[in-house]
NUROMAR-431638 format. One record per atom (N, C-alpha, C): residue number from 1; residue in one letter; atom name; y, x, z. Coordinates in Angstrom, 3 decimals, decimal comma. Atoms other than C-alpha are relative to their C-alpha. Example, Ala and Ser with C-alpha at 12.3 -4.5 7.8 and 13.67 -1.06 7.14 Angstrom:
// NUROMAR-431638
PT    nr   rest   atom         yy         xx         zz
PT     1      A      N     -1,190      0,890      0,000
PT     1      A     CA     -4,500     12,300      7,800
PT     1      A      C      1,200      0,900      0,000
PT     2      S      N     -1,190     -0,820     -0,060
PT     2      S     CA     -1,060     13,670      7,140
PT     2      S      C      1,090     -0,770      0,730
This chain:
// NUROMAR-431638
PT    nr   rest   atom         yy         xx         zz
PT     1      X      N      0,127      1,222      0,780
PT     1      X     CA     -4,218     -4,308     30,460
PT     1      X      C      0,021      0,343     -1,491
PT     2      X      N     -1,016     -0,411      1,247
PT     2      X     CA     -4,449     -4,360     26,783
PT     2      X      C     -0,035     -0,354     -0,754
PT     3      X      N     -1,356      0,230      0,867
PT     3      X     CA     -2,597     -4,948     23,920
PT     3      X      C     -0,426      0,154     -1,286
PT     4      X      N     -0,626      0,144      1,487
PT     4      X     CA     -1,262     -5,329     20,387
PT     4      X      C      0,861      1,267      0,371
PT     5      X      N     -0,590     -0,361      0,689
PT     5      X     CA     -0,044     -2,615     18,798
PT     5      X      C      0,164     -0,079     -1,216
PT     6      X      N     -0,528      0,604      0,950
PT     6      X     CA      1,588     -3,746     15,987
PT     6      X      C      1,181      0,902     -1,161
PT     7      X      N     -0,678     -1,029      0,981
PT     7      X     CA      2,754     -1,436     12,953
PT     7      X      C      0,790     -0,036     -0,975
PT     8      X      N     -1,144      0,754      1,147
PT     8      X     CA      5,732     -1,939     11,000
PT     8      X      C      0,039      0,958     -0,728
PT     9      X      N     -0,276     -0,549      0,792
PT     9      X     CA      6,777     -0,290      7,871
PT     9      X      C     -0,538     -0,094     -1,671
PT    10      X      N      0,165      0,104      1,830
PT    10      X     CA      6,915     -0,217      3,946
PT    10      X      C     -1,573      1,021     -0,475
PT    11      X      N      1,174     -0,767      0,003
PT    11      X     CA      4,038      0,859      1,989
PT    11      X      C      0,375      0,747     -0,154
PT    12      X      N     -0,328     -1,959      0,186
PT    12      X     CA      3,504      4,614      1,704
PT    12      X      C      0,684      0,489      0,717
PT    13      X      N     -1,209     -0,302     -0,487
PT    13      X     CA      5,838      4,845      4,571
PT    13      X      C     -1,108      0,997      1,199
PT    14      X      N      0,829     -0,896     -0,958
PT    14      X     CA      2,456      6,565      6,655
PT    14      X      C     -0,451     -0,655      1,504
PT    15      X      N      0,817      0,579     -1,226
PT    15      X     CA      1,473      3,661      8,886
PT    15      X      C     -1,676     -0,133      0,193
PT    16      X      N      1,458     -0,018     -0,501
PT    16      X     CA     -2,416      4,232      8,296
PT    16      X      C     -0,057      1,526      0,643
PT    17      X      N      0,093     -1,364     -0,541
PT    17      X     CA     -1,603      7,583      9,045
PT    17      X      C      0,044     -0,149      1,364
PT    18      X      N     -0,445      0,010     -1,666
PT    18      X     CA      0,146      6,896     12,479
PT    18      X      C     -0,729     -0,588      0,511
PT    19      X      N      1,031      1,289     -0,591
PT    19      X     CA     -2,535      3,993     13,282
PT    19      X      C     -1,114      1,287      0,398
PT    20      X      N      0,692     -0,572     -0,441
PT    20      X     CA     -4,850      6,957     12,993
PT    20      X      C      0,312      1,103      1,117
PT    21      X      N     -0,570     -1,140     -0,786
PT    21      X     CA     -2,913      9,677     14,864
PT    21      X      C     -0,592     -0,577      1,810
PT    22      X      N     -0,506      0,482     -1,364
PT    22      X     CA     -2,403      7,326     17,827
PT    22      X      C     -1,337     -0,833      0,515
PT    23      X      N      1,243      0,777     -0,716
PT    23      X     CA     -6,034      5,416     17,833
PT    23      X      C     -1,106      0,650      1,363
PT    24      X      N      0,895     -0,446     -0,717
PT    24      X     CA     -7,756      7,899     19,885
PT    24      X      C      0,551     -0,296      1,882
PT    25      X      N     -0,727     -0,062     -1,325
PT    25      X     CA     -4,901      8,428     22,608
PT    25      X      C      0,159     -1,593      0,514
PT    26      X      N      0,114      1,450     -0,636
PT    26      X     CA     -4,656      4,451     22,961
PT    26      X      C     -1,392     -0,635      0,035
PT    27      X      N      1,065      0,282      0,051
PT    27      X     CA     -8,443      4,287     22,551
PT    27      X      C     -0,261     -2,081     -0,610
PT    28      X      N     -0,703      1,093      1,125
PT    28      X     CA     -7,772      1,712     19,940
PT    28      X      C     -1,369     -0,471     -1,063
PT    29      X      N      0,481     -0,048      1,272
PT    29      X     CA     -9,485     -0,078     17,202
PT    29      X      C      0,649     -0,612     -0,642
PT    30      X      N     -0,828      0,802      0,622
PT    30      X     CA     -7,422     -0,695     14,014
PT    30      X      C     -0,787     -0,779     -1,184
PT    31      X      N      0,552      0,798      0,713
PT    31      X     CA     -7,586     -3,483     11,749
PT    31      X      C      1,496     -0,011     -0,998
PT    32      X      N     -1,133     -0,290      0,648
PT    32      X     CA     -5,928     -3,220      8,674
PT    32      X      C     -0,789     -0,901     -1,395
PT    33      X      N     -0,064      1,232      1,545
PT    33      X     CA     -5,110     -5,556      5,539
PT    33      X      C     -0,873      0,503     -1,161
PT    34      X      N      0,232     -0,681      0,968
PT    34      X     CA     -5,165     -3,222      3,147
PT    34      X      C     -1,901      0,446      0,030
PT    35      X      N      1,341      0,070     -0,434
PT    35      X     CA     -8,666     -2,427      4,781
PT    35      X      C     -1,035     -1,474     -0,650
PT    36      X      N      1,100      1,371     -0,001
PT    36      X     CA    -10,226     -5,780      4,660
PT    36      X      C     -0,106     -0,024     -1,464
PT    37      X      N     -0,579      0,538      1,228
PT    37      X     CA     -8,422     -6,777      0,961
PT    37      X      C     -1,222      1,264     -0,945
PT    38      X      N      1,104     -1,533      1,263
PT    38      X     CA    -10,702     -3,163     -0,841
PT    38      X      C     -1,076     -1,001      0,049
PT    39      X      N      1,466      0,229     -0,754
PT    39      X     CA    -13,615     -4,625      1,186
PT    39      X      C     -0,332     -1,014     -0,437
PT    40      X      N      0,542      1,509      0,762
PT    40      X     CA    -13,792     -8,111     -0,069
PT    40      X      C      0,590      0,456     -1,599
PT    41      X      N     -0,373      0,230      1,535
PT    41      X     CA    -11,915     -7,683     -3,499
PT    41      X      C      0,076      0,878     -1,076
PT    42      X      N      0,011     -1,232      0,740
PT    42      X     CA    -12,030     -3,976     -4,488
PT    42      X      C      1,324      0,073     -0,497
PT    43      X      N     -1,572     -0,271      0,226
PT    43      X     CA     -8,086     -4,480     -4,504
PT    43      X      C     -0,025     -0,949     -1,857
PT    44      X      N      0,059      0,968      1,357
PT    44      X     CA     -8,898     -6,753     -7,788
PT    44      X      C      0,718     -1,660     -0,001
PT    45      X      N     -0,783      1,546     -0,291
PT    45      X     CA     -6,799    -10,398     -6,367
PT    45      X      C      0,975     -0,364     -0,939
PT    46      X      N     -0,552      0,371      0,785
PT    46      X     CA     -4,373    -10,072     -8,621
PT    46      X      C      1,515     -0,366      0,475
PT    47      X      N     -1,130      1,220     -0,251
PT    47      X     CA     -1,477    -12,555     -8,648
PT    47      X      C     -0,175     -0,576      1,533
PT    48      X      N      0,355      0,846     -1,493
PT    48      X     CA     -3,387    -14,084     -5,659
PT    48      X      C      0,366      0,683      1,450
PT    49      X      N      0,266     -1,029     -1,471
PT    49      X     CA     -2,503    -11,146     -3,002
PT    49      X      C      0,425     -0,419      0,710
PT    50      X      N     -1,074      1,137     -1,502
PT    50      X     CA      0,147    -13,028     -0,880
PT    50      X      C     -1,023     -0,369      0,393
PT    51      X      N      0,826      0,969     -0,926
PT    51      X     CA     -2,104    -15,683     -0,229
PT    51      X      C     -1,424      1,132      0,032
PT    52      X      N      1,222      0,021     -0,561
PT    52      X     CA     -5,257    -13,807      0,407
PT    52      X      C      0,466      1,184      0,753
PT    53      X      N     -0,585     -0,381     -0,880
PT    53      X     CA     -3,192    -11,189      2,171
PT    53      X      C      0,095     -0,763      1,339
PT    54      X      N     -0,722      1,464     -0,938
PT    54      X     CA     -1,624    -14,278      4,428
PT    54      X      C     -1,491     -0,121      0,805
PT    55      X      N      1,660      0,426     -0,344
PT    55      X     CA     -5,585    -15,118      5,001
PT    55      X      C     -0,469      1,110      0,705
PT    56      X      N      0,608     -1,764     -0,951
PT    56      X     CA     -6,630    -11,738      6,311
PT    56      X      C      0,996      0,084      0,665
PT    57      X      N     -0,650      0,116     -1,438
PT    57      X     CA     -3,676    -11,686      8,345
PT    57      X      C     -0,396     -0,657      0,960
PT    58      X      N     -0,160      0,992     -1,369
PT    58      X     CA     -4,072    -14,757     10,437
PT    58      X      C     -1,235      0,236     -0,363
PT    59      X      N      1,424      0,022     -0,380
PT    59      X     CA     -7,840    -13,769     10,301
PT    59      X      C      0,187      1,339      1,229
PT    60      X      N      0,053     -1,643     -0,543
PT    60      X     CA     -7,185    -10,087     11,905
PT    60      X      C      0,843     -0,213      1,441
PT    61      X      N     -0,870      0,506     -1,043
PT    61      X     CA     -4,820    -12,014     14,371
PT    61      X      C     -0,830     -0,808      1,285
PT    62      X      N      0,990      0,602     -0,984
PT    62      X     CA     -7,101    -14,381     15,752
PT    62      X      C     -1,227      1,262      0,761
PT    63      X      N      1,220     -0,930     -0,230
PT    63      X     CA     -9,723    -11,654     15,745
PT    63      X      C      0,315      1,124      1,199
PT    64      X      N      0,039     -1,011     -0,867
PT    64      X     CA     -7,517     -9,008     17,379
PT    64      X      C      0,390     -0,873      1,361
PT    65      X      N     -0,652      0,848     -1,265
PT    65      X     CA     -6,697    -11,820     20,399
PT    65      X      C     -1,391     -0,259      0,904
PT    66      X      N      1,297     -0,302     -0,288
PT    66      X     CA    -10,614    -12,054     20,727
PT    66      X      C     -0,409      1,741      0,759
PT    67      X      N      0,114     -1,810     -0,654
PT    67      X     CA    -10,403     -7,907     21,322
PT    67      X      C      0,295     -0,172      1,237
PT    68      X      N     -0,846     -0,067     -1,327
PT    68      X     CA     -7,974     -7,898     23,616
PT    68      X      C     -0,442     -0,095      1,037
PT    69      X      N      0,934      1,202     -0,813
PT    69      X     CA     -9,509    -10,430     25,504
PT    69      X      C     -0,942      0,094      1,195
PT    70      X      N      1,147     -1,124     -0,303
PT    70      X     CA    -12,394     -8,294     25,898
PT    70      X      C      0,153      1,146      0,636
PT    71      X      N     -0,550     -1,174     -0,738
PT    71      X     CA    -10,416     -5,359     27,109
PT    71      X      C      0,318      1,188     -1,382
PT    72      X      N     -0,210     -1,081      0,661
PT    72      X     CA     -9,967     -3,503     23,773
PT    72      X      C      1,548      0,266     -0,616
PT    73      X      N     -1,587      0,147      0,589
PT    73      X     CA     -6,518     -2,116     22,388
PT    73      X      C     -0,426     -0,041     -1,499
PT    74      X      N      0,150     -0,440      1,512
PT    74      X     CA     -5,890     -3,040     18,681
PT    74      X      C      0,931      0,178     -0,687
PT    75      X      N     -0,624     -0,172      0,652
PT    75      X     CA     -4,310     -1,527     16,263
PT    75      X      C      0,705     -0,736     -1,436
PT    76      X      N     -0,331      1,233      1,316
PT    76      X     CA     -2,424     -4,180     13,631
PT    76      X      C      0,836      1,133     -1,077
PT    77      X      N     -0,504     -0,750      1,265
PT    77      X     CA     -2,020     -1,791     10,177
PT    77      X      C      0,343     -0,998     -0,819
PT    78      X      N     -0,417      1,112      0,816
PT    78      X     CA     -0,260     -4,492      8,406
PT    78      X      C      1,767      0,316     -0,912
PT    79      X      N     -1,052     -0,248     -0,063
PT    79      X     CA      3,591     -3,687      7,648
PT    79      X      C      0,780     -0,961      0,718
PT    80      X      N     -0,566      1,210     -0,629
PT    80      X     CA      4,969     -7,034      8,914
PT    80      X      C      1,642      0,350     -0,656
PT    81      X      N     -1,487     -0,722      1,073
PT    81      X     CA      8,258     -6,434      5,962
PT    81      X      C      1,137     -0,882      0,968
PT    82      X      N     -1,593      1,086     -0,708
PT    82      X     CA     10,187     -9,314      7,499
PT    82      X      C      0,353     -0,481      1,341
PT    83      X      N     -0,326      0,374     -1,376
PT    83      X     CA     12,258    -10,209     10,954
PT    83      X      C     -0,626     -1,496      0,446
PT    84      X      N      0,243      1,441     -0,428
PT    84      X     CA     11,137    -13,704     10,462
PT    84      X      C     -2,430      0,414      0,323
PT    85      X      N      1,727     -0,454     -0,296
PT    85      X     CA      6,809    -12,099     10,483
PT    85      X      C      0,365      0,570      1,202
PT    86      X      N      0,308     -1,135     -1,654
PT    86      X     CA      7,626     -9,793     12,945
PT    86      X      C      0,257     -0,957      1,732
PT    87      X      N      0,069      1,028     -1,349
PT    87      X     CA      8,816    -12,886     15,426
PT    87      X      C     -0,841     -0,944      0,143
PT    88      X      N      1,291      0,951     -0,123
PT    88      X     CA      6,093    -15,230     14,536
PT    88      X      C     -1,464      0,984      0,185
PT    89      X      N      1,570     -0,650     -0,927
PT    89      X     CA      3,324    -12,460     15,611
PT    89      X      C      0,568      0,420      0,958
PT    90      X      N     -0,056     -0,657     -1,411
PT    90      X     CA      5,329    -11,367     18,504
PT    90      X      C     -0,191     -1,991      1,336
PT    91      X      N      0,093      1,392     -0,737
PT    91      X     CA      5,521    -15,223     19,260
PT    91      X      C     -1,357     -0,506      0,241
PT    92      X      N      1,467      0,600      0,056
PT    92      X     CA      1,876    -16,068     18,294
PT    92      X      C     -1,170      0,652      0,991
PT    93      X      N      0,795     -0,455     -1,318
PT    93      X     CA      0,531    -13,561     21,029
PT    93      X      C      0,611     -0,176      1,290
PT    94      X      N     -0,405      0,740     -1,144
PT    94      X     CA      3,258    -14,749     23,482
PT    94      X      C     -1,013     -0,891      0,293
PT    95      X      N      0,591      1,891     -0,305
PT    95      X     CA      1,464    -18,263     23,347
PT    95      X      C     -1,262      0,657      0,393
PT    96      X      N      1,638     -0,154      0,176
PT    96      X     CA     -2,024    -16,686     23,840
PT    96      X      C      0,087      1,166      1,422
PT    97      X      N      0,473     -0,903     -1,647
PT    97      X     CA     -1,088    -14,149     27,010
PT    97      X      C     -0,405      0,972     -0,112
PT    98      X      N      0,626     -2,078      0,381
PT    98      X     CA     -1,519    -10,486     25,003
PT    98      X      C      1,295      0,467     -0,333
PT    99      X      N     -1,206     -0,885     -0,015
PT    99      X     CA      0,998     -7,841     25,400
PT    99      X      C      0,201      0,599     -1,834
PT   100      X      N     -0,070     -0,985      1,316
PT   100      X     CA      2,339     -6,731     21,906
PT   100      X      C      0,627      1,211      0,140
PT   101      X      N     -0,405     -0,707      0,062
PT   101      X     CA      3,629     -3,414     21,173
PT   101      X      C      0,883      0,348     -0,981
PT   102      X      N     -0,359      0,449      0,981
PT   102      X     CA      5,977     -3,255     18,310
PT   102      X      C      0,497      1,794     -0,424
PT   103      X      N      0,098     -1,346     -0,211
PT   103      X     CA      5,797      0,644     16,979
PT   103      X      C      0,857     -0,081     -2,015
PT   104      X      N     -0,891     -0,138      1,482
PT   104      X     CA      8,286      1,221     13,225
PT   104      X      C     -0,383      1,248     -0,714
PT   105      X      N      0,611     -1,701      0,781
PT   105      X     CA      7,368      4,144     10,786
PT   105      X      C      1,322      0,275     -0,967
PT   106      X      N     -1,030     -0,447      1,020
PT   106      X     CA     10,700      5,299      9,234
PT   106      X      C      0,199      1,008     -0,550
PT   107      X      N      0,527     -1,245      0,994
PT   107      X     CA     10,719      7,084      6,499
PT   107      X      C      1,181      0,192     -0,983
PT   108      X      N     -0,832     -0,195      0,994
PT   108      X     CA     13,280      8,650      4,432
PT   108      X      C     -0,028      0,077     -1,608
PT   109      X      N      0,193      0,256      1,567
PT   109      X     CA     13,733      8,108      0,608
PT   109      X      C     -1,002      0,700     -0,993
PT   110      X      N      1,021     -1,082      0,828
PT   110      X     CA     12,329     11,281     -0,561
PT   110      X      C     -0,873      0,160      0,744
PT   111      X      N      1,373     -0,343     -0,389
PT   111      X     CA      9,771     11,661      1,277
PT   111      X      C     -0,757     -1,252     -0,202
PT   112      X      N      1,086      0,970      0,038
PT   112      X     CA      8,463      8,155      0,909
PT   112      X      C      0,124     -0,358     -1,747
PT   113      X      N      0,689     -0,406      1,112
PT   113      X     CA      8,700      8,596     -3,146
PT   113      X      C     -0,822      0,661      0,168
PT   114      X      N      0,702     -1,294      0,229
PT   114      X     CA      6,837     11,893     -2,799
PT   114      X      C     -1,567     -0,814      0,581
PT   115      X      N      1,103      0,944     -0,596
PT   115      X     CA      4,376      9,473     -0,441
PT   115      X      C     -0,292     -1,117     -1,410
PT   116      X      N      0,172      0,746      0,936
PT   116      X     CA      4,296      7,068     -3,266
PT   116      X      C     -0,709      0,536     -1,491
PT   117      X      N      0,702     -0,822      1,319
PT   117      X     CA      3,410      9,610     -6,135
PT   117      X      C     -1,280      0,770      0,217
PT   118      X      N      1,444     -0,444     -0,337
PT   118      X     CA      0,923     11,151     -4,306
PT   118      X      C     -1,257     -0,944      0,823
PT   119      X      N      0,795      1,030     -0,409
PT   119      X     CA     -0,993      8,091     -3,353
PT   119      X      C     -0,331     -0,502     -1,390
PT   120      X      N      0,192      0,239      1,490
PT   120      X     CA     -0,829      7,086     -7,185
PT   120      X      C     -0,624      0,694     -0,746
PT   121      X      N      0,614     -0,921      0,737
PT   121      X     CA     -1,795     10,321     -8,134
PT   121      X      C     -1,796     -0,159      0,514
PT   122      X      N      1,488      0,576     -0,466
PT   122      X     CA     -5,002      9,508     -5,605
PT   122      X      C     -0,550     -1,010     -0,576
PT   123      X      N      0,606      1,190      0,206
PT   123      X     CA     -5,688      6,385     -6,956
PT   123      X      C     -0,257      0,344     -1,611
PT   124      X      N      0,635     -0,510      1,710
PT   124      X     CA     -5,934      7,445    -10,976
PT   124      X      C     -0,825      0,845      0,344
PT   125      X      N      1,247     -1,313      0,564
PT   125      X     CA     -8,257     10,384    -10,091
PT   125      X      C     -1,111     -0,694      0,613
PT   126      X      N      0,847      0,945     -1,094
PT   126      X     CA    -10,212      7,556     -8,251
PT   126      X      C     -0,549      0,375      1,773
PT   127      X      N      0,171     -0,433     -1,516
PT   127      X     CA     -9,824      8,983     -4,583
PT   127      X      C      0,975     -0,381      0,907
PT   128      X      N     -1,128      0,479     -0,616
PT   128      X     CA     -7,521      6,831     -2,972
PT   128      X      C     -0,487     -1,227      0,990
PT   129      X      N      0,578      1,213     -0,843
PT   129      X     CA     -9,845      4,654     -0,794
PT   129      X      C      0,008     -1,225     -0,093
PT   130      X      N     -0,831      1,456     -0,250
PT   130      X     CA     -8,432      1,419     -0,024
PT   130      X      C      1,113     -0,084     -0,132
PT   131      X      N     -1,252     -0,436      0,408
PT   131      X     CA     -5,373      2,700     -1,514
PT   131      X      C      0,228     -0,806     -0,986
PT   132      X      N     -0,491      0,313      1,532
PT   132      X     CA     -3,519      0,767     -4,537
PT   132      X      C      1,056      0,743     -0,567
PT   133      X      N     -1,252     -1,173      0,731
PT   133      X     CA     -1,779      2,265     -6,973
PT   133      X      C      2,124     -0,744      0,058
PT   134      X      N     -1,510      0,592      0,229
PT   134      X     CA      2,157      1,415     -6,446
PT   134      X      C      0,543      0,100     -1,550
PT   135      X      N     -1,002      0,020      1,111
PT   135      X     CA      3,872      0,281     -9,941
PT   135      X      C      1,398     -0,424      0,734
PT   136      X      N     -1,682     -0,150      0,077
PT   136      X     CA      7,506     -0,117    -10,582
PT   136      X      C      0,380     -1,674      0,415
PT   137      X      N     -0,227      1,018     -0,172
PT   137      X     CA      7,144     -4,112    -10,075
PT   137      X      C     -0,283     -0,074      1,927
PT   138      X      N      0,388     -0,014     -0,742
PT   138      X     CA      5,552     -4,138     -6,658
PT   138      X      C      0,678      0,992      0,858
PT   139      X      N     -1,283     -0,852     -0,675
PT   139      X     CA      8,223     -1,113     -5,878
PT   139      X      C      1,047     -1,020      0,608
PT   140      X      N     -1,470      0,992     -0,276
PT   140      X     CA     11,097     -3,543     -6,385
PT   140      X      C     -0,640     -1,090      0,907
PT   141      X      N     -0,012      1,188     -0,526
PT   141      X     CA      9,239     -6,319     -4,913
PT   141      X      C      0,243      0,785      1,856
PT   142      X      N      0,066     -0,654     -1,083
PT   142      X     CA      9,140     -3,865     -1,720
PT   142      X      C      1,299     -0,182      0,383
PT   143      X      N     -2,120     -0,396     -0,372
PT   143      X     CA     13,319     -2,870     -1,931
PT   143      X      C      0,277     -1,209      0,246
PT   144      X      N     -0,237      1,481     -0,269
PT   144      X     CA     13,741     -6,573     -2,441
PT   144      X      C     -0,234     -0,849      1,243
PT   145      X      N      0,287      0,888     -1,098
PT   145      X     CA     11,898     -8,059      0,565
PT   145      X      C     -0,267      0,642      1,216
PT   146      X      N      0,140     -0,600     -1,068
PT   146      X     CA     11,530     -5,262      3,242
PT   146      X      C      1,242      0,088      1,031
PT   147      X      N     -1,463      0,046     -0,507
PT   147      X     CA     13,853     -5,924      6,289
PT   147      X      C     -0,204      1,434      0,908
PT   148      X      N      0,401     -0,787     -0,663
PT   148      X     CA     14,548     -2,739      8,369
PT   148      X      C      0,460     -0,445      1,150
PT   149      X      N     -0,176      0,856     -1,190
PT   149      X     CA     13,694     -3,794     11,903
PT   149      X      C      1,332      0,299      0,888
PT   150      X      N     -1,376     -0,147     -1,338
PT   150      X     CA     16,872     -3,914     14,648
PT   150      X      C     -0,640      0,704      1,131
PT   151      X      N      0,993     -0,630     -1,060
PT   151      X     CA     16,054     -1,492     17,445
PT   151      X      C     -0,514     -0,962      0,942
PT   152      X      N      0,551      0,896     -1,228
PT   152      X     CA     15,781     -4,329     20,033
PT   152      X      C     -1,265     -0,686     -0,446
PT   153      X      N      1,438      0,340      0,498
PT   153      X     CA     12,907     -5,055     17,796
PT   153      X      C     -1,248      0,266      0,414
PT   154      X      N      0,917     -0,803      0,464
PT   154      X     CA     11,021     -2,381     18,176
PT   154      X      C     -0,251      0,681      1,365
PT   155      X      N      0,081     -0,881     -0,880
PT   155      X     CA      9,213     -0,261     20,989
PT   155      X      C     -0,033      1,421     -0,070
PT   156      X      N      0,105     -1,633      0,017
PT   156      X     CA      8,401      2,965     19,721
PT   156      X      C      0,488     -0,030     -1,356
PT   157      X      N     -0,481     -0,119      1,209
PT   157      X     CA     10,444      4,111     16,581
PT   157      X      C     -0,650      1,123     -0,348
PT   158      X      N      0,354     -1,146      0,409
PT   158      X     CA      9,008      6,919     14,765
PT   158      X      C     -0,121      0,288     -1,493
PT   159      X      N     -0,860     -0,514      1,318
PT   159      X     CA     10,886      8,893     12,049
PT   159      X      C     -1,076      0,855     -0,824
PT   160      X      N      0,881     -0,883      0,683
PT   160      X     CA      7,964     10,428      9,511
PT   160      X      C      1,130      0,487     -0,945
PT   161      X      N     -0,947     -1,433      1,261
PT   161      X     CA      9,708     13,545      7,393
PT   161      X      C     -1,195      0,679     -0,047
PT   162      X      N      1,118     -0,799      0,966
PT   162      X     CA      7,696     15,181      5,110
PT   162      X      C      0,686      1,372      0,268
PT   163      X      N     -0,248     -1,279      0,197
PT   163      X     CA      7,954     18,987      5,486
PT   163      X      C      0,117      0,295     -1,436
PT   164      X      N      0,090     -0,415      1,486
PT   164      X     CA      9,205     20,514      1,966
PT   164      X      C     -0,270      1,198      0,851
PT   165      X      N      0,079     -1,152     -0,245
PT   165      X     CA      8,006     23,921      1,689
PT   165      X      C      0,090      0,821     -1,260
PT   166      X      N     -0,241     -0,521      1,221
PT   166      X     CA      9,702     26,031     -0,909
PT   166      X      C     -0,532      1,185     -0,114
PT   167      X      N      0,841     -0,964      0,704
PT   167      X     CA      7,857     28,617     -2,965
PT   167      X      C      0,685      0,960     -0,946
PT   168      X      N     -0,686     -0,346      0,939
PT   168      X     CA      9,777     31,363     -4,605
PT   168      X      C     -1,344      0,666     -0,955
């Protein structure tokens, strides 16, 4: 049967990464915010991102319930920051009769700066895709509103650590 998988975690925390790792073995197609948002706006919304975020969500929602449907697994690259999102999409595919999957990307401090500077550093040399550049406002707004999920949340947890590799 299949399913929602559904990708939690902060930005830069390496959930387009894991969406890709894992699309082949779940023979998956993902749909991702950050995706759509380049594609229509060239990441240019502004002030407006919530709401046209919000809009490409419940578009990518309906859309991936249409997949499903069909027989395809999809991948939801979204973060879903809060307990109260993460129960209104596990609720909104209850009502509709598609299995979700609920998969966490945890990431430790330093490694998800080091993820953060080198995604910034991509995005000034202009090679950062559908990448935005993280400032210091949009940091805090992150610390501020990201809840970290409760295990009974979650199905598959998975701890990303950055390998350091020291150089004498």
């Amino acid at each position: 049967m299949s399913k929602i998988i559904a990708i939690c975690g902060k930005i830069c925390s390496g959930k387009t990464y894991y969406a890709n790792q894992i699309k082949e073995k779940e023979n998956a197609i993902i749909l991702s915010t950050d995706e759509v948002t380049y594609d229509l706006t060239n990441n240019k919304q502004g002030e407006n991102y919530e709401e046209f975020a919000n809009r490409v969500n419940n578009y990518l929602k309906k859309k991936s319930v249409e997949l499903v449907n069909i027989g395809c697994n999809v991948i939801l690259d979204s973060g879903f920051w809060t307990s109260i999102n993460r129960k209104e999409t596990t609720d909104y595919y209850k009502s509709r009769d598609v299995n979700i999957e609920w998969h966490y990307i945890d990431i430790d401090e330093e490694s998800w700066y080091k993820n953060i500077e080198e995604r910034n550093k991509k995005v000034l040399a202009g090679k950062g895709g559908f990448d935005f550049y993280v400032d210091e406002g949009l940091l805090n707004k992150i610390l501020s509103k990201f809840e970290i999920p409760d295990r009974n949340e979650i199905d598959f947890w998975y701890t990303f650590k950055r390998e350091v590799i020291n150089s004498l």
